[in-house]
N, C-alpha and C positions, 0 to 999 in steps of 0.2 A: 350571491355576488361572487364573482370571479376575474379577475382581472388578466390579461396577457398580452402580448405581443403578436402583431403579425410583419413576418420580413416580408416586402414585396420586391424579388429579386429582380422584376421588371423593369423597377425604377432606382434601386439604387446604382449612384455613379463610383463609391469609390471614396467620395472627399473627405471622410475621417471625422465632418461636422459633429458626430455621435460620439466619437471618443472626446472629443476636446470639448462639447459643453460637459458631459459627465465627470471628467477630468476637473473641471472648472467650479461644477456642484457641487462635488464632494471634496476639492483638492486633493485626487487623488496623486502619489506623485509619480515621478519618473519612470520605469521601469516594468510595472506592474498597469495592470487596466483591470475597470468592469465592463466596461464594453469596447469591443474594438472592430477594424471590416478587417476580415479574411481574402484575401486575397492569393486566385489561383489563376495562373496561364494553362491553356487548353488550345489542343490543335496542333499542327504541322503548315507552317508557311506557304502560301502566304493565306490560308484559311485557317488565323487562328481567331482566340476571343479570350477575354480575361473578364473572370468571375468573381463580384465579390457577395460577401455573406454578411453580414453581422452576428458576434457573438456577443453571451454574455450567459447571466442567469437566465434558466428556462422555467424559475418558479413552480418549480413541478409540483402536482398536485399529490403524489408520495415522492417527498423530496428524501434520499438517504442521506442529506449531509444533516438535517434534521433531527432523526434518528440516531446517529453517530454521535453527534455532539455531547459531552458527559457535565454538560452545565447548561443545557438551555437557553445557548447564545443564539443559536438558530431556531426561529418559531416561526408559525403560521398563522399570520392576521386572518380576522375574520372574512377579508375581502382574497384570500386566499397569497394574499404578496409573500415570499418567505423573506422575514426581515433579518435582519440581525444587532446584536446588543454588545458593540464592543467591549462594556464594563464587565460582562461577565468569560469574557472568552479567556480561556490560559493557553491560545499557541499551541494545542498538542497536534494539530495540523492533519485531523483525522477527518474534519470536514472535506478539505482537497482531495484525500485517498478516495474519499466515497462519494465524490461527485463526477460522474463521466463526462460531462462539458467543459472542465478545467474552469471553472466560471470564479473558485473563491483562489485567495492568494492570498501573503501574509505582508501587513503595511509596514515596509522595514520603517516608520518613523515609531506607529506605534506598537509594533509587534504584537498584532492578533489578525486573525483571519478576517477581511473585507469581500465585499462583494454586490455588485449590482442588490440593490431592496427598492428598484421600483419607485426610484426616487418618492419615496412615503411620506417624504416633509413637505413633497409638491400636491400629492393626491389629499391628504388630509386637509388641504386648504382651497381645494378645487380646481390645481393645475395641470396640466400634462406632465409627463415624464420630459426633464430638459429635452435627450434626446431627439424626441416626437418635438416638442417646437422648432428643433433648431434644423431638421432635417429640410433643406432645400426642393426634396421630388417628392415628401411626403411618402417615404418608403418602409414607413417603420410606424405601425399604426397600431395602437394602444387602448386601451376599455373591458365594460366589463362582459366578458364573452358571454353570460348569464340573460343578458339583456337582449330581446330581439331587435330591439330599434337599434343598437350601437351599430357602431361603421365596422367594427371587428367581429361583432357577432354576423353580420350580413356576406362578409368578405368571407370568413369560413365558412357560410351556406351554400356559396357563388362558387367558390376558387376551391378547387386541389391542393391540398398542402401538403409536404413533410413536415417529420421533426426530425431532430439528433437522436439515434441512436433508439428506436423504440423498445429494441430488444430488452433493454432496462428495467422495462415496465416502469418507468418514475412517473408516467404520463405527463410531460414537461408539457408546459404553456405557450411556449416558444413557437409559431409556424412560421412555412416560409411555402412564399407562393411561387414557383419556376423554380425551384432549388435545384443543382446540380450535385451528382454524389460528389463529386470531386474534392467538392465543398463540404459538405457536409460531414465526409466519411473520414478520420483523421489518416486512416491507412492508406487512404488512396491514392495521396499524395506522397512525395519525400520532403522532411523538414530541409530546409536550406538554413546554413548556417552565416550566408550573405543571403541580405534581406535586399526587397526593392531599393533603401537608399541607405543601405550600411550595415552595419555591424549594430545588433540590440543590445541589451542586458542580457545575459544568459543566466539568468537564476538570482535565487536568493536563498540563503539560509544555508544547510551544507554544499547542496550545487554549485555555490557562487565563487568556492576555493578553488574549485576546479573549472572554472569560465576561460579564464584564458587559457590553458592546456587546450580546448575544445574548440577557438576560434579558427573559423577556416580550414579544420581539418577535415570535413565529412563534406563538403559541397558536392550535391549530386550531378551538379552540369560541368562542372571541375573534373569530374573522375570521369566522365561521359567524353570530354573533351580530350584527356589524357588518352585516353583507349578509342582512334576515331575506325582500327580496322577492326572487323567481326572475322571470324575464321568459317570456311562451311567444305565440304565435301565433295570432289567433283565425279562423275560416274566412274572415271579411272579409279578412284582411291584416295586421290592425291588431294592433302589438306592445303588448301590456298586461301587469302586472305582478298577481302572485299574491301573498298571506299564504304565507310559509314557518312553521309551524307550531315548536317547541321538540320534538316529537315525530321530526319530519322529520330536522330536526338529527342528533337521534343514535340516529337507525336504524344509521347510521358505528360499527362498532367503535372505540371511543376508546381509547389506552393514559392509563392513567393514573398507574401509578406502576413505574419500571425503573430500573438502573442509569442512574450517569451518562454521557452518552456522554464516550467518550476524545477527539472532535477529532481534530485534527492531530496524529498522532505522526510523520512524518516531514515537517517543513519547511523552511524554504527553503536549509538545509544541502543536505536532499537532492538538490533539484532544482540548485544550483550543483555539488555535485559530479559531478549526471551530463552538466554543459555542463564543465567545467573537463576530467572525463575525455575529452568528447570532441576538446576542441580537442587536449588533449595525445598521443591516438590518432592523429587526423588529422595532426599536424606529422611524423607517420614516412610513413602510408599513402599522401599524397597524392604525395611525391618517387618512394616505392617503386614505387607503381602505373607512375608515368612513366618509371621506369629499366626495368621488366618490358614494359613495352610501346612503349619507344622513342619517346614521345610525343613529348618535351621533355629537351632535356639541362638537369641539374640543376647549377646551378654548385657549387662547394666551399663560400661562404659561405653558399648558400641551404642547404647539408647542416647545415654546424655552427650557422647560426642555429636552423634547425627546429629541432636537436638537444635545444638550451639554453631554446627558448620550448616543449617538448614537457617538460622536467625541469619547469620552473618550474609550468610547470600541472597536472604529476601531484604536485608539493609541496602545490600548496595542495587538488589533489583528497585527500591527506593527511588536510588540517590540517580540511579539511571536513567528515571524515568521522568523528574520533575528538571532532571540536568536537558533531556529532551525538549523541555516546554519553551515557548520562547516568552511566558508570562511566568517565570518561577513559582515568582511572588503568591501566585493564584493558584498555586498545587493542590489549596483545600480546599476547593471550590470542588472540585469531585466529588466527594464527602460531605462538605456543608451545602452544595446548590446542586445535589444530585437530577440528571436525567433518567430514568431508570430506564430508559428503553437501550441506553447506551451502554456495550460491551463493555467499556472503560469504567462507565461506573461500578457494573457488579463484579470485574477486575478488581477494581479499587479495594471495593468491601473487602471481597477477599481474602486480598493481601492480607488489608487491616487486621481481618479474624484470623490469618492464620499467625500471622505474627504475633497477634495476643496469645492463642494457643502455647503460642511456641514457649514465650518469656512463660505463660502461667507454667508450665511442665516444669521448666526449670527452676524456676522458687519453688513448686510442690515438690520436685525430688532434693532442691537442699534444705528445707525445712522440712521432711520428711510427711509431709504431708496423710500419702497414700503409701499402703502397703504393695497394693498393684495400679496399673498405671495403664494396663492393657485397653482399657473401653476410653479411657482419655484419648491415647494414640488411636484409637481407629477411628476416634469423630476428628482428632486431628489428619488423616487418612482421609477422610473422607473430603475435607478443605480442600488439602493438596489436590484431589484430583483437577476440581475446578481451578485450582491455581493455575494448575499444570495445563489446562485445556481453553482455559477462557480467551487464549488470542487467538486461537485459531476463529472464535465468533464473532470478535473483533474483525480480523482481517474479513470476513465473509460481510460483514457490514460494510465493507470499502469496496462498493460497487465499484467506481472505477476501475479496479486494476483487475480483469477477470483470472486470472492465474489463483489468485487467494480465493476464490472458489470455489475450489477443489472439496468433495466432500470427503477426500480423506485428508485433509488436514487435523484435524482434533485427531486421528490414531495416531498421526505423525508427531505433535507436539505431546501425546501420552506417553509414545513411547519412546522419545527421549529424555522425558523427566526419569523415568526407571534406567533407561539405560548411561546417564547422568548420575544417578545415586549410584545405582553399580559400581561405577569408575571412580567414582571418590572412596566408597567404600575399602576399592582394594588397598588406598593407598595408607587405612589406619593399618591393617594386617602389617604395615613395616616397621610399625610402632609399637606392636603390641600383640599375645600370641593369640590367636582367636582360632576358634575349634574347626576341625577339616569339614565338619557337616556346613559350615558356614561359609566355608573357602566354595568347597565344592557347590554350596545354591550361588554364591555369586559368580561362578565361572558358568554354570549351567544357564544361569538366567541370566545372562552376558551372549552368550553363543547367540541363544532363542532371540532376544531384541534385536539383536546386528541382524538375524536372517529376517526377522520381521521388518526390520527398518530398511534392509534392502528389496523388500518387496513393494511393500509403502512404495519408494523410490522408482521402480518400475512401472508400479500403477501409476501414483501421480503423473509420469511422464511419458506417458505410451499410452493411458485412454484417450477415446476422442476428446479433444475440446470442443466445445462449442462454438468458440469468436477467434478470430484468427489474431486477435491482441492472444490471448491465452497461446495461442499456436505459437506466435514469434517469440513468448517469452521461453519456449521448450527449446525454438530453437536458438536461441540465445546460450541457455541454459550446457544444449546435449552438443552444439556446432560452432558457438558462436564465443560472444566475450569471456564465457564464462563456462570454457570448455572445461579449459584448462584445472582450475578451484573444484569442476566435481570432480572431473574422472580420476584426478592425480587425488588432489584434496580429499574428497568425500569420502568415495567411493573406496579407491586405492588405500590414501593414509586413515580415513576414520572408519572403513567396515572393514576393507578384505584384510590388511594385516593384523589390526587385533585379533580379529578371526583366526587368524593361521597362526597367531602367536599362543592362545586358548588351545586352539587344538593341538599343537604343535609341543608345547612348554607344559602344559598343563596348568592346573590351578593356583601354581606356587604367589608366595606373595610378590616375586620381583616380576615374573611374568606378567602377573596383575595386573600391576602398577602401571608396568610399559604398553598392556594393550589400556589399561583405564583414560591414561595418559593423550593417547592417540586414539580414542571414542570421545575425548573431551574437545580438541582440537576439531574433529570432524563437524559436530554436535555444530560449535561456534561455527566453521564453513558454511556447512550447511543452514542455517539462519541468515548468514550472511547475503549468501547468493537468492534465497528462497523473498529473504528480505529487498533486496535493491534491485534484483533483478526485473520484476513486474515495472518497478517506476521507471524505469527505460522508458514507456511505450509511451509514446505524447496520447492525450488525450484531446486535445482542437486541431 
């Protein structure tokens, strides 16, 4: 048994009857939907047409919000529906990241992730999904695709369909019969920020502060209208200017009425807690590496300081991250109602081990536990790395946002936990005198990460991408909003001047400091933009 949907774009008109019994189902409220029609204009006057779609969950049969989930809130009934279990969800909003149809959202009444389940309290008792009753041209038709007799197993035998987005591989449940890309494709269209009959909600959760700065600023028939002459060349030479006609205009498939987007669902929580994780990674990694490779002997104080400034920073990578949740309360649900297939859980663990590491080290060296201490630190070593690497597998589980699938993220997030302890490191050398063989591995292995981290940086943003979501976030990134934060930010203030300050100053401790200083700064940029920059891209 398998259950899905088929859209017959043949027969739907438009009339929203799909949102408002759903709506009325579940009293979903205001702002937010699990299902809603898409609607897009097509064509240039007076042959034009207006298209609409229905979205919602496509019940995919590898659903990644599923998989993501580090409590179990999203499962797969037997009948294949993916449901969900408000009671268990805490809000870390990682389901949304990793679903490419924008299908879940978080219910500002009760703050956890909702979404279309196939109306389940109807199917379990022998109903249709509201939708499918309430639908006036019978356009949206429902059962168990499994079954050869059903009207939706026939209608797939019969009919050509799409889906959203196959490239996903989630093999969604969702079809549509006459689909147009227009529709279907979220790029193909431009969001309008005037809808068919006004102004929406513009977000919820961090987005939502920033709603109004955002109304009415971006209308693409607005700036179309602003600019009506085009410029072109004539054989002479001479640049002269054309009538752009209201025809011309919108030849452009325009969207014109969709969900609201979400915005920002993970901000600047998240991007502190993956510098906070790093520094706290690096305060083990960077001694470790030196005791395995006989770089630099480690004095006793440099061991129990790292020790104490490596706790404090996985405390507030903590406080960071439960302060993210929109269910606080539920932070232990990771740990006590673990998913294991979820990045966040085995993050979790983690944390948990390394932090017990940490505190154990530290009552073993003031009760003097051990005479040496060296095979403790490298299984603690060995933690960090995973500390240090575990969101880059994370982010790779957030199918939505193609950009974080990048497969050099895990060297990128390695090698700023080293190059994180680095920069802290230099700044005990002002507190206290520490040997030149030590000065000198951390200006040397300072140099090597910056040149590393600036190739990372090259790669990541100069191989091909695959999807042109991943493409528009480069150019966002290298052209666009967020030129400005690498080239000056990153680039500029967090590689090329410590860089030249190391080379330049040499290894002393003030030098140190000022390049550690401005590697730490960059570190935080760089998460920042790597961070918000992908959820720009709408997803419907």
């Amino acid at each position: 048994m398998r259950y899905g949907f088929v859209i017959d774009n043949r027969k739907c008109i438009g009339c929203h009857a799909c949102t408002t019994a759903c709506k009325s189902e579940h009293q979903v409220p205001v702002g937010v939907n699990r299902t809603w029609v898409k609607q897009v204009e097509k064509g240039s006057f007076p042959d034009t047409r207006r298209l609409f779609s229905v979205m919602r969950c496509n019940h995919c049969t590898d659903a990644p919000c599923v998989t993501i989930c580090p409590t179990g809130a999203l499962d797969y009934r037997e009948d294949g529906i993916v449901d969900f279990d408000k009671d268990r969800c805490i809000g870390c909003k990682s389901c949304m990241q990793a679903c490419p149809y924008d299908a879940l959202y978080i219910d500002p009444e009760t703050h956890t992730a909702a979404k279309c389940n196939y109306c389940a309290n109807r199917i379990d008792i022998g109903l249709e999904p509201a939708c499918v009753n309430v639908c006036p041209e019978h356009a949206i038709i429902s059962g168990d695709m499994d079954n050869p007799n059903s009207e939706i197993s026939q209608l797939l035998a019969r009919q050509a369909t799409k889906v959203r987005k196959p490239e996903k591989a989630t093999q969604p449940n969702l079809f549509y019969i006459d689909a147009d890309d227009v529709s279907l494709i979220p790029d193909a269209t431009t969001p309008s920020d005037i809808s068919l009959w006004g102004s929406q909600s513009l977000g919820v959760g961090h987005f939502a502060k920033e709603a109004e700065k955002l109304a009415f600023t971006n209308n693409d028939v607005v700036s179309e209208l602003m600019n009506l002459n085009e410029t072109y060349i004539t054989e002479a030479g001479e640049e002269k200017r054309k009538p752009k006609t209201i025809e011309a205009i919108f030849q452009k498939a325009k969207q014109v009425y969709n969900t609201p987007q979400k915005g920002i669902l993970w901000g600047w929580e998240v991007s502190a807690y993956v510098w906070t994780k790093a520094i706290a990674a690096g305060m083990i990694l960077v001694p470790v590496l030196a005791l395995l490779t006989n770089a630099a002997e480690v004095q006793n104080f440099l061991w129990s300081a790292g020790t104490m400034v490596a706790l404090f920073f996985l405390t507030l990578t903590g406080i960071l991250l439960v302060k993210d949740l929109d269910q606080p309360k539920r932070f232990a649900y990771v740990l006590l109602r673990p998913h294991w297939e979820s990045w966040l859980v085995k993050g979790g663990y983690a944390i948990t081990i390394f932090g017990g590491l940490l505190a154990f080290i530290l009552l073993a060296q003031y009760f003097s536990f051990f005479e040496s201490y060296s095979i403790v630190y490298i299984i603690c070593g060995l933690v960090a790395v995973i500390v240090a690497v575990y969101t880059a597998f994370l982010f790779a589980q957030a199918k939505g946002r193609d950009f974080w699938q990048s497969p050099t993220m895990v060297l990128h997030m390695f090698n700023h936990s080293f190059m994180a302890g680095l920069a802290v490191y230099f700044f005990f050398s002002l507190a206290t005198i520490t040997g030149d063989d030590w000065m000198r591995y951390l200006g040397v292995a300072s140099i090597i990460t910056i040149l590393f981290n600036l190739a990372i940086l090259a790669i990541e943003l100069n191989i091909t991408h695959p999807t042109n979501d991943a493409k528009r976030v480069v150019e966002m990134i290298l052209h666009g909003n967020y030129k400005f934060s690498f080239w000056f930010g990153i680039v500029l203030i967090g590689n090329i001047l410590p860089l030249a300050i190391l080379l330049i100053m040499g290894f002393s401790s003030m030098s140190g400091s000022i390049a550690g200083a401005l590697i730490l700064f960059g570190i935080y940029l760089n998460n920042h933009v790597w961070v918000e920059a992908p959820q720009r891209i709408p997803l419907s």
